[in-house]
PyMOL commands that place a pseudoatom at each C-alpha (Angstrom):
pseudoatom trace, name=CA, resn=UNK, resi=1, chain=A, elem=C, hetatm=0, pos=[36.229, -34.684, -3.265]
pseudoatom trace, name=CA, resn=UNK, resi=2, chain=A, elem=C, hetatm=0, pos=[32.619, -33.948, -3.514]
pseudoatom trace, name=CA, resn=UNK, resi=3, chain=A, elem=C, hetatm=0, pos=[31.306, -30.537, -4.780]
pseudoatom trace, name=CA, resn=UNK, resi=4, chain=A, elem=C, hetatm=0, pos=[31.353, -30.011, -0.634]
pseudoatom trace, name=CA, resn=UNK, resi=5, chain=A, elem=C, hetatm=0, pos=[34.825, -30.157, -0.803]
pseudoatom trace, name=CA, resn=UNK, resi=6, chain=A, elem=C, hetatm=0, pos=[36.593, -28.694, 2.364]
pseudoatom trace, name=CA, resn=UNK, resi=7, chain=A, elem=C, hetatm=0, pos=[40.218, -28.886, 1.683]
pseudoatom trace, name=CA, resn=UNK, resi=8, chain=A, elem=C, hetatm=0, pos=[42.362, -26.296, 3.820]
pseudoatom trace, name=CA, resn=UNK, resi=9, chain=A, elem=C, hetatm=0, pos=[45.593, -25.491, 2.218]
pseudoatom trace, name=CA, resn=UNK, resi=10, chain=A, elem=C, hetatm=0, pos=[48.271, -23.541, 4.482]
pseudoatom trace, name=CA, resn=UNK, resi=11, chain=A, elem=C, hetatm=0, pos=[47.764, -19.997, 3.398]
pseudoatom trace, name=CA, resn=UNK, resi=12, chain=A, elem=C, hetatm=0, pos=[51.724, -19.340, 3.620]
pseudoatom trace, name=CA, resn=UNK, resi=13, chain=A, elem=C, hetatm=0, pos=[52.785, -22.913, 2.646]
pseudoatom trace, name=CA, resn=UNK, resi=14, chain=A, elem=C, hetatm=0, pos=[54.028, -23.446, 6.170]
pseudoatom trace, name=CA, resn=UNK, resi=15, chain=A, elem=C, hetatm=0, pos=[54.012, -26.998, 7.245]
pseudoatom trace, name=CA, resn=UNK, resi=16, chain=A, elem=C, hetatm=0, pos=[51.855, -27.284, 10.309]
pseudoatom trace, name=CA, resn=UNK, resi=17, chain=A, elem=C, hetatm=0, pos=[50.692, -30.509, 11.314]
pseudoatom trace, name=CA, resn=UNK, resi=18, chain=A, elem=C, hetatm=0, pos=[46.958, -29.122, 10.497]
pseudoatom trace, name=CA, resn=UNK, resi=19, chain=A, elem=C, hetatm=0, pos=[47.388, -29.080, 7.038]
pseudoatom trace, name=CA, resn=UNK, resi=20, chain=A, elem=C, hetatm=0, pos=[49.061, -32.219, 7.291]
pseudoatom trace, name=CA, resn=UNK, resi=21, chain=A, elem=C, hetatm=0, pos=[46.036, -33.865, 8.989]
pseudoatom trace, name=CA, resn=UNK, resi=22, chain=A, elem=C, hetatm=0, pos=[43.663, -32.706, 6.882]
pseudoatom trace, name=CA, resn=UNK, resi=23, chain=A, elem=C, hetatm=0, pos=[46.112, -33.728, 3.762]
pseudoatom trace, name=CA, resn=UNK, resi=24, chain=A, elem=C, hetatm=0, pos=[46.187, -37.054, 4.813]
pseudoatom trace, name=CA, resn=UNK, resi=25, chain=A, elem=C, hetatm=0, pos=[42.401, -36.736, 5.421]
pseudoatom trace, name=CA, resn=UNK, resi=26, chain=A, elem=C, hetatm=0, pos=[41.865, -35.924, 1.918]
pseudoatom trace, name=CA, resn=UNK, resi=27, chain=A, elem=C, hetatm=0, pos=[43.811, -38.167, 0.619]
pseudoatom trace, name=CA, resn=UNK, resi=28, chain=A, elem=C, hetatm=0, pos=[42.363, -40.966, 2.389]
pseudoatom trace, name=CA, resn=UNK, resi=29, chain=A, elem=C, hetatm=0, pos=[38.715, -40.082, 0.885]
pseudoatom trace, name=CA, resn=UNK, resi=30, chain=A, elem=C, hetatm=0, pos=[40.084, -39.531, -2.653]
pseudoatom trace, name=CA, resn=UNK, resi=31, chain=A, elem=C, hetatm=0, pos=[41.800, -43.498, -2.479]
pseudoatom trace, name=CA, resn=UNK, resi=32, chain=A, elem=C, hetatm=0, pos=[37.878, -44.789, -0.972]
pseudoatom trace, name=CA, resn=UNK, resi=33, chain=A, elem=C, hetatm=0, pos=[36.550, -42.367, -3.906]
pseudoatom trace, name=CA, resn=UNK, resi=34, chain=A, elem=C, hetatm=0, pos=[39.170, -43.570, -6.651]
pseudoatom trace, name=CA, resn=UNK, resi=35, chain=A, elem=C, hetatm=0, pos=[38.604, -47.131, -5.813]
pseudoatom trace, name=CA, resn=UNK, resi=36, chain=A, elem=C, hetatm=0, pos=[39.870, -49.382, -9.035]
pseudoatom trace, name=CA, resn=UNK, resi=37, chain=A, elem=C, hetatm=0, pos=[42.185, -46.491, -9.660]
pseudoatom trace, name=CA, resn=UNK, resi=38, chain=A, elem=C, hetatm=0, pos=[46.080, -46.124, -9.126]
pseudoatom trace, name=CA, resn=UNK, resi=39, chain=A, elem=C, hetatm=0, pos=[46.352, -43.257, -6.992]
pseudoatom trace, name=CA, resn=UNK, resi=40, chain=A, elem=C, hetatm=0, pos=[48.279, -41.786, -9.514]
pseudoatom trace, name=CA, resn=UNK, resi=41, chain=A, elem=C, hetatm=0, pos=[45.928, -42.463, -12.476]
pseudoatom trace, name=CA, resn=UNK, resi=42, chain=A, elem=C, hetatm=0, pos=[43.524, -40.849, -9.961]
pseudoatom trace, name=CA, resn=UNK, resi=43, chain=A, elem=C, hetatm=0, pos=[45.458, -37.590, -9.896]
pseudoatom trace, name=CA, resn=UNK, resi=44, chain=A, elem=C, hetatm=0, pos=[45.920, -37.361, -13.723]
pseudoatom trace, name=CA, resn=UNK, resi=45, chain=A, elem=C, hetatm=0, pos=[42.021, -38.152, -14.425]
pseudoatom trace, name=CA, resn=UNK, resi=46, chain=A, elem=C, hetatm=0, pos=[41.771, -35.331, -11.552]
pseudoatom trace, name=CA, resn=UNK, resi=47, chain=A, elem=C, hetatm=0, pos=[43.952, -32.893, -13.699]
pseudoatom trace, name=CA, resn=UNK, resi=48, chain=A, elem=C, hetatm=0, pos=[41.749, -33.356, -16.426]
pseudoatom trace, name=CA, resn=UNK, resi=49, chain=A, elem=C, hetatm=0, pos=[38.425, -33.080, -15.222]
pseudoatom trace, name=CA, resn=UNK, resi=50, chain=A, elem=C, hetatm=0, pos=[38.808, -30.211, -13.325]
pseudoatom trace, name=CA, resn=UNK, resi=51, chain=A, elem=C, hetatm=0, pos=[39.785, -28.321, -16.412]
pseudoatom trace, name=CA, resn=UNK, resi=52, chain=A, elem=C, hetatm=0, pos=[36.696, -30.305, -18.617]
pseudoatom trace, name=CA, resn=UNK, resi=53, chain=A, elem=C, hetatm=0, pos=[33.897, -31.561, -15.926]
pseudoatom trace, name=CA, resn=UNK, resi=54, chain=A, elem=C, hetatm=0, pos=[31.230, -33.391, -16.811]
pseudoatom trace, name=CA, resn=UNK, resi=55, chain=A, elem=C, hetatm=0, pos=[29.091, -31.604, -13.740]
pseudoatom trace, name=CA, resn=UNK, resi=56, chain=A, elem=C, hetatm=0, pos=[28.868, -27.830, -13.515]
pseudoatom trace, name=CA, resn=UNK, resi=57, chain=A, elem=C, hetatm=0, pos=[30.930, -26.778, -10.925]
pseudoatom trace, name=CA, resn=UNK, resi=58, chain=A, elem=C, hetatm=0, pos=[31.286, -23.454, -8.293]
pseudoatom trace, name=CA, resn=UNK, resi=59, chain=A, elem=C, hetatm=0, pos=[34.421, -21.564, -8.943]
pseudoatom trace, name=CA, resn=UNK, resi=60, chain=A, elem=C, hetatm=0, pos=[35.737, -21.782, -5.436]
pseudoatom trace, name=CA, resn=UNK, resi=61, chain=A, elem=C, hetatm=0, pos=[34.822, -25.101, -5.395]
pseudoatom trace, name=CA, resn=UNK, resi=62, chain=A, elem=C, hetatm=0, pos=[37.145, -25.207, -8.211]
pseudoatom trace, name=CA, resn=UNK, resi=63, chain=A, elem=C, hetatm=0, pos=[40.070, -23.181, -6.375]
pseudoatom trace, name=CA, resn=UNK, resi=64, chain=A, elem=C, hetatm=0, pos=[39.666, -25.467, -3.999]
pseudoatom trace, name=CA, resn=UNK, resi=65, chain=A, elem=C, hetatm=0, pos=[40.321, -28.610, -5.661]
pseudoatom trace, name=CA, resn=UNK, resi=66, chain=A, elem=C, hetatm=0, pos=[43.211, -27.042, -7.809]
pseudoatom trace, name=CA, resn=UNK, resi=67, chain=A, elem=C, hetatm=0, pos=[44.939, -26.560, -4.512]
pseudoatom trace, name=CA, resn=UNK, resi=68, chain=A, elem=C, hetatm=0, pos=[44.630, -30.040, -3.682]
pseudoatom trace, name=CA, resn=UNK, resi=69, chain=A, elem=C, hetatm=0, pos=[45.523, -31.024, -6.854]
pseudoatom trace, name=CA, resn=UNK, resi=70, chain=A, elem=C, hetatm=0, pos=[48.813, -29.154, -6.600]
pseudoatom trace, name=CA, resn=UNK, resi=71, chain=A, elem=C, hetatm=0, pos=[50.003, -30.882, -3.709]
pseudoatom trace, name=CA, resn=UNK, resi=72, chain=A, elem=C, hetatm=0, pos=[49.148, -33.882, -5.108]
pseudoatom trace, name=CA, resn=UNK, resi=73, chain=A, elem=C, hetatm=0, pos=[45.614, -35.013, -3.929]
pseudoatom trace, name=CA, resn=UNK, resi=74, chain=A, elem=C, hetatm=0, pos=[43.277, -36.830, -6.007]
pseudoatom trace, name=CA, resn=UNK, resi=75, chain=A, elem=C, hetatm=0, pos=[40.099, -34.978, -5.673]
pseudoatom trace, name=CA, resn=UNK, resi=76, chain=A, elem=C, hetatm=0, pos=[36.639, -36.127, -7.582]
pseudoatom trace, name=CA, resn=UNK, resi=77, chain=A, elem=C, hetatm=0, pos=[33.330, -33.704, -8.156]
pseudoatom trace, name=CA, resn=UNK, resi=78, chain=A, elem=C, hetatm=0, pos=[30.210, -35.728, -8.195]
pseudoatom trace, name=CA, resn=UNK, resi=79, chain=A, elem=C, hetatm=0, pos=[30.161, -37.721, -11.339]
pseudoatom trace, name=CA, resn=UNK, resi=80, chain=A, elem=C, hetatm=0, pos=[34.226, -37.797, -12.160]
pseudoatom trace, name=CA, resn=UNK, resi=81, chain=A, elem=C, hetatm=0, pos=[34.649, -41.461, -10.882]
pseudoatom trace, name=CA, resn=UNK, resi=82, chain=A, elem=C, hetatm=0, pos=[32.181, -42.491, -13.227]
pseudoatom trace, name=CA, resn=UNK, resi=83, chain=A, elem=C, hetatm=0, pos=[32.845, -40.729, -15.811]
pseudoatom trace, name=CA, resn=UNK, resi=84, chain=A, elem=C, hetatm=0, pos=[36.700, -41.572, -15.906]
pseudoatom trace, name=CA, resn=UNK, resi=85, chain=A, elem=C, hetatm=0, pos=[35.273, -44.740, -15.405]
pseudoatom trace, name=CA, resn=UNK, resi=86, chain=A, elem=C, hetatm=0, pos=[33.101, -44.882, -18.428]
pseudoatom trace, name=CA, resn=UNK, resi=87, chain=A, elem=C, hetatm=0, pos=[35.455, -43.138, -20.351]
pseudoatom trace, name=CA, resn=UNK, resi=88, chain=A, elem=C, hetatm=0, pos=[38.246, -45.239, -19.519]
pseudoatom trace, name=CA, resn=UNK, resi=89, chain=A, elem=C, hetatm=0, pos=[36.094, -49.028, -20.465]
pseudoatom trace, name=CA, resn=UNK, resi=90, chain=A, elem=C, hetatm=0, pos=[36.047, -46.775, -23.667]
pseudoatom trace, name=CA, resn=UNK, resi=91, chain=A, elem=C, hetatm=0, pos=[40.106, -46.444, -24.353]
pseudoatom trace, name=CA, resn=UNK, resi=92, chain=A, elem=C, hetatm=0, pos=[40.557, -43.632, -23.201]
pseudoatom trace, name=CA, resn=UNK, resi=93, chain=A, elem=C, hetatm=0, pos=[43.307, -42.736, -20.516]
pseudoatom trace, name=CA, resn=UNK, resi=94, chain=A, elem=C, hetatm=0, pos=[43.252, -38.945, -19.224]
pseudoatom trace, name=CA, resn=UNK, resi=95, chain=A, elem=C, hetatm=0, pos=[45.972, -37.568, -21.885]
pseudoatom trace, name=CA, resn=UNK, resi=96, chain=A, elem=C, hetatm=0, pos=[43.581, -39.349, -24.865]
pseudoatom trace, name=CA, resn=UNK, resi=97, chain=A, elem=C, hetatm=0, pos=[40.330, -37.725, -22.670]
pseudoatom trace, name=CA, resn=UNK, resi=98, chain=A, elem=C, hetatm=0, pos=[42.311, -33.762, -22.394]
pseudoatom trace, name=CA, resn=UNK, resi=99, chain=A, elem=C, hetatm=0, pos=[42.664, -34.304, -26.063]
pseudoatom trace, name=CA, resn=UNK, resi=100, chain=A, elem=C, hetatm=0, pos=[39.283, -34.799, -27.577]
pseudoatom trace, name=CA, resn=UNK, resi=101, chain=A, elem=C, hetatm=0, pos=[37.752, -32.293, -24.998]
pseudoatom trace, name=CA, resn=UNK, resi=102, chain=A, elem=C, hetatm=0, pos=[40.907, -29.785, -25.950]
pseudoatom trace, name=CA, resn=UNK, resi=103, chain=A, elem=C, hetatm=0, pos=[39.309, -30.528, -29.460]
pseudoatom trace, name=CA, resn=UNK, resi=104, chain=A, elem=C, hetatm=0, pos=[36.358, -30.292, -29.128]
pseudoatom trace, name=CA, resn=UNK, resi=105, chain=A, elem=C, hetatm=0, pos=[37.037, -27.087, -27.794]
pseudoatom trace, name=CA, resn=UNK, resi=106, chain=A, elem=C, hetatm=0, pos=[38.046, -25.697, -31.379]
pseudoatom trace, name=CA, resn=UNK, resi=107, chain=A, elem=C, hetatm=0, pos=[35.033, -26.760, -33.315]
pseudoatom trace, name=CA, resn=UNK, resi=108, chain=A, elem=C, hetatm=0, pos=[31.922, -24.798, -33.012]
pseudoatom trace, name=CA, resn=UNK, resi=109, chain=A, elem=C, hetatm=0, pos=[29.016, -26.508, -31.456]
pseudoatom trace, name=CA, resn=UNK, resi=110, chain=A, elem=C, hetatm=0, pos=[26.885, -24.500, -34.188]
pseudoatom trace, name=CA, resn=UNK, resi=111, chain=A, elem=C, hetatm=0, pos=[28.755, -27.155, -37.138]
pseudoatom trace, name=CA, resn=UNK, resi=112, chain=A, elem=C, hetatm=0, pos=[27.272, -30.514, -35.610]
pseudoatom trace, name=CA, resn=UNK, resi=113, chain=A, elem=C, hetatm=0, pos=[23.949, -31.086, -33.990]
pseudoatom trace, name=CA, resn=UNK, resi=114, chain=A, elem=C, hetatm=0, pos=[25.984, -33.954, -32.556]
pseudoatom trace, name=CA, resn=UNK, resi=115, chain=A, elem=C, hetatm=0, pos=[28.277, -31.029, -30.145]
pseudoatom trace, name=CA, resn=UNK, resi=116, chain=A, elem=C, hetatm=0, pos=[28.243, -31.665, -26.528]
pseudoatom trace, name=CA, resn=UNK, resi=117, chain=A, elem=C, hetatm=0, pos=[28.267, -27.911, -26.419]
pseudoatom trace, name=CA, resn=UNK, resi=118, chain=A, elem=C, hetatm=0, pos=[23.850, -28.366, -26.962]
pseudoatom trace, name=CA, resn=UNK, resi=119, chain=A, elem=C, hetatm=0, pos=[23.822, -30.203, -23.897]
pseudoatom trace, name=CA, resn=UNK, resi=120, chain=A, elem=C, hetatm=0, pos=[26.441, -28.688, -21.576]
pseudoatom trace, name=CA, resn=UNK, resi=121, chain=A, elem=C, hetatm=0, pos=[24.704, -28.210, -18.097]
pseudoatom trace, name=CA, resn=UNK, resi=122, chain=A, elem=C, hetatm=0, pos=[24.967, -24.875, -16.793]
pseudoatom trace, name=CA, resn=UNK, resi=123, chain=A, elem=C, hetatm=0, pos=[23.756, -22.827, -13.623]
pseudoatom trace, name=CA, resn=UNK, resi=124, chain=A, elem=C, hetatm=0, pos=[24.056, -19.362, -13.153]
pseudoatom trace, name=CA, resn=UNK, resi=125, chain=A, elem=C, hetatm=0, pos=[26.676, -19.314, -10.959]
pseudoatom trace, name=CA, resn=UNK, resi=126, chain=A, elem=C, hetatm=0, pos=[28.648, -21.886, -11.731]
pseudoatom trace, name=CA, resn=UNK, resi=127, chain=A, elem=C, hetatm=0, pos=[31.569, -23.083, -14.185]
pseudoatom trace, name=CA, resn=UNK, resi=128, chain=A, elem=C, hetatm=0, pos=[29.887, -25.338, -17.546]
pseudoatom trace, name=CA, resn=UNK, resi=129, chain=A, elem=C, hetatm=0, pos=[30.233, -28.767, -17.440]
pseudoatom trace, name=CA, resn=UNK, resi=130, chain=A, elem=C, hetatm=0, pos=[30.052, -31.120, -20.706]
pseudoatom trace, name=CA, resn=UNK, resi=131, chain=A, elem=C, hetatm=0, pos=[29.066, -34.321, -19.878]
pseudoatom trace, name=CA, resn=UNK, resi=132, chain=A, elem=C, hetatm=0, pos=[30.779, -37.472, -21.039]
pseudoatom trace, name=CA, resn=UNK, resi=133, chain=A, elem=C, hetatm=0, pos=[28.545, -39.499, -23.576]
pseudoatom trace, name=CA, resn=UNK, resi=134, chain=A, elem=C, hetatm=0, pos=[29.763, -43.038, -24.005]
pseudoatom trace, name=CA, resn=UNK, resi=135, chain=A, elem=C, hetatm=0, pos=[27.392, -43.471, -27.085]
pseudoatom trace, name=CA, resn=UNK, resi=136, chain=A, elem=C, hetatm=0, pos=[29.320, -40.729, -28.722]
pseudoatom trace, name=CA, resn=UNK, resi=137, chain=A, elem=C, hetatm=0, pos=[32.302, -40.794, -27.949]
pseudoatom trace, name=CA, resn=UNK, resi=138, chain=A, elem=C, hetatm=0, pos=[33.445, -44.364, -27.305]
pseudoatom trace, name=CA, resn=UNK, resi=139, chain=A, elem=C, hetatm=0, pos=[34.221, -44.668, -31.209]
pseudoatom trace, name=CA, resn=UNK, resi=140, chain=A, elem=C, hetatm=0, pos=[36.954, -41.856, -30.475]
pseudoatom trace, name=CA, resn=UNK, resi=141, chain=A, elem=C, hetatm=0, pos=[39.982, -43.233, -29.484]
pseudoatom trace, name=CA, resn=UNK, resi=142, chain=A, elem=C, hetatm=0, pos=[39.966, -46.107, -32.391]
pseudoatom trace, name=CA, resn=UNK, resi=143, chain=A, elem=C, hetatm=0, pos=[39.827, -42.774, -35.097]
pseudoatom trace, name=CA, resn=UNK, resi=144, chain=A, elem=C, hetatm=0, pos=[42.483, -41.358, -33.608]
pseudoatom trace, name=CA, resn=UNK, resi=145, chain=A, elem=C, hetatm=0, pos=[44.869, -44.309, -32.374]
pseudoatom trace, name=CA, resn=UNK, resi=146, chain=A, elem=C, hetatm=0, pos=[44.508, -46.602, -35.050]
pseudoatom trace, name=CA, resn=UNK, resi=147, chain=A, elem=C, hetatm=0, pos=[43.111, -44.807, -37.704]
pseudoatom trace, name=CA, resn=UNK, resi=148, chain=A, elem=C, hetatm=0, pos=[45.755, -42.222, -37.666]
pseudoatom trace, name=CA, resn=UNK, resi=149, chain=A, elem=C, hetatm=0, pos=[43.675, -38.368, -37.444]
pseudoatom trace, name=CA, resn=UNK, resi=150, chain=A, elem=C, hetatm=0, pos=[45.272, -35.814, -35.870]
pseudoatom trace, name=CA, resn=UNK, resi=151, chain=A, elem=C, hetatm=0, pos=[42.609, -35.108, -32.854]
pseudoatom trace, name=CA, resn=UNK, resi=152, chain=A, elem=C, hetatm=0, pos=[40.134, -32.424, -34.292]
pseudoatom trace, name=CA, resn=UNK, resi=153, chain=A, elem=C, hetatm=0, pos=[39.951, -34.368, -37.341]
pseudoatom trace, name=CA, resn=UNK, resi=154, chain=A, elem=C, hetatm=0, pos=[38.653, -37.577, -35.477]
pseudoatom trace, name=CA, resn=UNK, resi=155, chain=A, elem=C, hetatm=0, pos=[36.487, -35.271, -33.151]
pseudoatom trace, name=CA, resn=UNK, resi=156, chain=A, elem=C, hetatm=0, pos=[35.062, -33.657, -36.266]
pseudoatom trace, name=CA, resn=UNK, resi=157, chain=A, elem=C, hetatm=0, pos=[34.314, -36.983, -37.978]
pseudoatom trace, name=CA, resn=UNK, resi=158, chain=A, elem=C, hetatm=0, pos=[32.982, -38.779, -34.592]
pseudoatom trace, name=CA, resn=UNK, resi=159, chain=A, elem=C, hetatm=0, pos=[30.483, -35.943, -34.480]
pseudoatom trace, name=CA, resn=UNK, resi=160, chain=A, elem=C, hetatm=0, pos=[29.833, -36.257, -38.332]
pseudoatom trace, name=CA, resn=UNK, resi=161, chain=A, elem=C, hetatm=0, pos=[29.063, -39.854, -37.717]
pseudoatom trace, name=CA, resn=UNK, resi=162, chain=A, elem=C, hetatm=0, pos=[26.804, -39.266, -35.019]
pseudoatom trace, name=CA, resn=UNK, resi=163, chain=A, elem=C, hetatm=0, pos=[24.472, -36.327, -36.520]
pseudoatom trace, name=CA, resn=UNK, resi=164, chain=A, elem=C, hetatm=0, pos=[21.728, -38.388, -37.603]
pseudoatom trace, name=CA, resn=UNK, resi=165, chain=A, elem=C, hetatm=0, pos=[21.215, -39.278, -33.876]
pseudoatom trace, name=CA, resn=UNK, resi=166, chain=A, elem=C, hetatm=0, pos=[20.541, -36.080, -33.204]
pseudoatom trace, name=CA, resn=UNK, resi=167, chain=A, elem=C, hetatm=0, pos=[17.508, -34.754, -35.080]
pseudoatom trace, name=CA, resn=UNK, resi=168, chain=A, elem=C, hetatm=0, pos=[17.310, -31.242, -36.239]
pseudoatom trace, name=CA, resn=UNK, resi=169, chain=A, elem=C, hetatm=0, pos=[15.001, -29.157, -34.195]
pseudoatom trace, name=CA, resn=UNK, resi=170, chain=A, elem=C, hetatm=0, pos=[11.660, -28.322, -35.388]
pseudoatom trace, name=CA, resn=UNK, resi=171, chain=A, elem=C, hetatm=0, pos=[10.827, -24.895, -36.403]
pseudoatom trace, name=CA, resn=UNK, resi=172, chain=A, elem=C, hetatm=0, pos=[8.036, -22.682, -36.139]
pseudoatom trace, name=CA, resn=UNK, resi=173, chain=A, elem=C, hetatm=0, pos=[5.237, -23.819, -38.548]
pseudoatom trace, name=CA, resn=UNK, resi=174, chain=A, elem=C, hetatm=0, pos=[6.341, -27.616, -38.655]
pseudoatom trace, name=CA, resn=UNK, resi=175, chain=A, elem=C, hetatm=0, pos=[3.978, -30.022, -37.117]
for i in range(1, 175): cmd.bond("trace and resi %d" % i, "trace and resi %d" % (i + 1))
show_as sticks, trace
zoom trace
């Protein structure tokens, strides 16, 4: 759903014909969102973004679409679609996608200029997200799948690869 998501999950897992209305509510959005997407693809790219989101996100937002999630609803924040999309035109499916971000997770962004981590978009009272960069990334399934690197290896050398695209920043005195 969109970051106005209004899912409304039985609070005692009861099965009232409420939650069953709005279920079926939500899932009807989430197939128009999803469109080009097997509903189940859907949920598994759904899985995965809400634990690495290109968009910063509020945490009951978040709660929210977990919930859904859990009972099996597709849900999308505002630039998922397209960036499963994207990300998807580049190889990857949503276990490949968990993987590099899982990564990506355990290199510093201080070792590559390159990082996502530099440009992760962040509001005070939100959860990070790390946009999706088809210019960097697109490169990463080929390292992995048919090169043969174990994950961080092919994240670290995708982000090698792509440090002179990312100038170093100027210091104090430089002109």
């Amino acid at each position: 759903m969109s970051a106005e998501f209004h899912g409304n999950p039985t609070s005692d897992g009861a099965d009232d014909s409420t939650g069953r209305k709005d279920d079926d509510e939500i899932r009807r959005r989430a197939a128009e969102q999803w469109r080009g997407f097997d509903p189940s693809e859907a949920l598994h790219w759904s899985k995965v973004l809400l634990h690495h989101s290109p968009d910063p996100q509020r945490a009951a937002i978040k709660a929210q679409m977990s919930s859904a999630i859990a009972r099996g609803i597709a849900v999308a924040g505002p630039d998922w679609v397209r960036t499963a999309d994207t990300a998807r035109m580049d190889g990857f499916n949503p276990v490949l996608y968990q993987s590099l971000f899982e990564s990506l997770r355990t290199i510093p962004k201080s070792a590559f200029r390159s990082h996502p981590g530099h440009r992760q978009a962040t509001f005070k009272t939100y959860l990070p997200g790390t946009p999706y960069e088809t210019e960097l990334w697109c490169d990463w399934p080929k390292v992995f799948l048919n090169e043969g690197f174990d994950a961080r290896t092919a994240t670290a050398l995708t982000l090698l690869r792509a440090e002179p695209k990312f100038p170093r920043p100027r210091t104090r005195g430089q002109g």
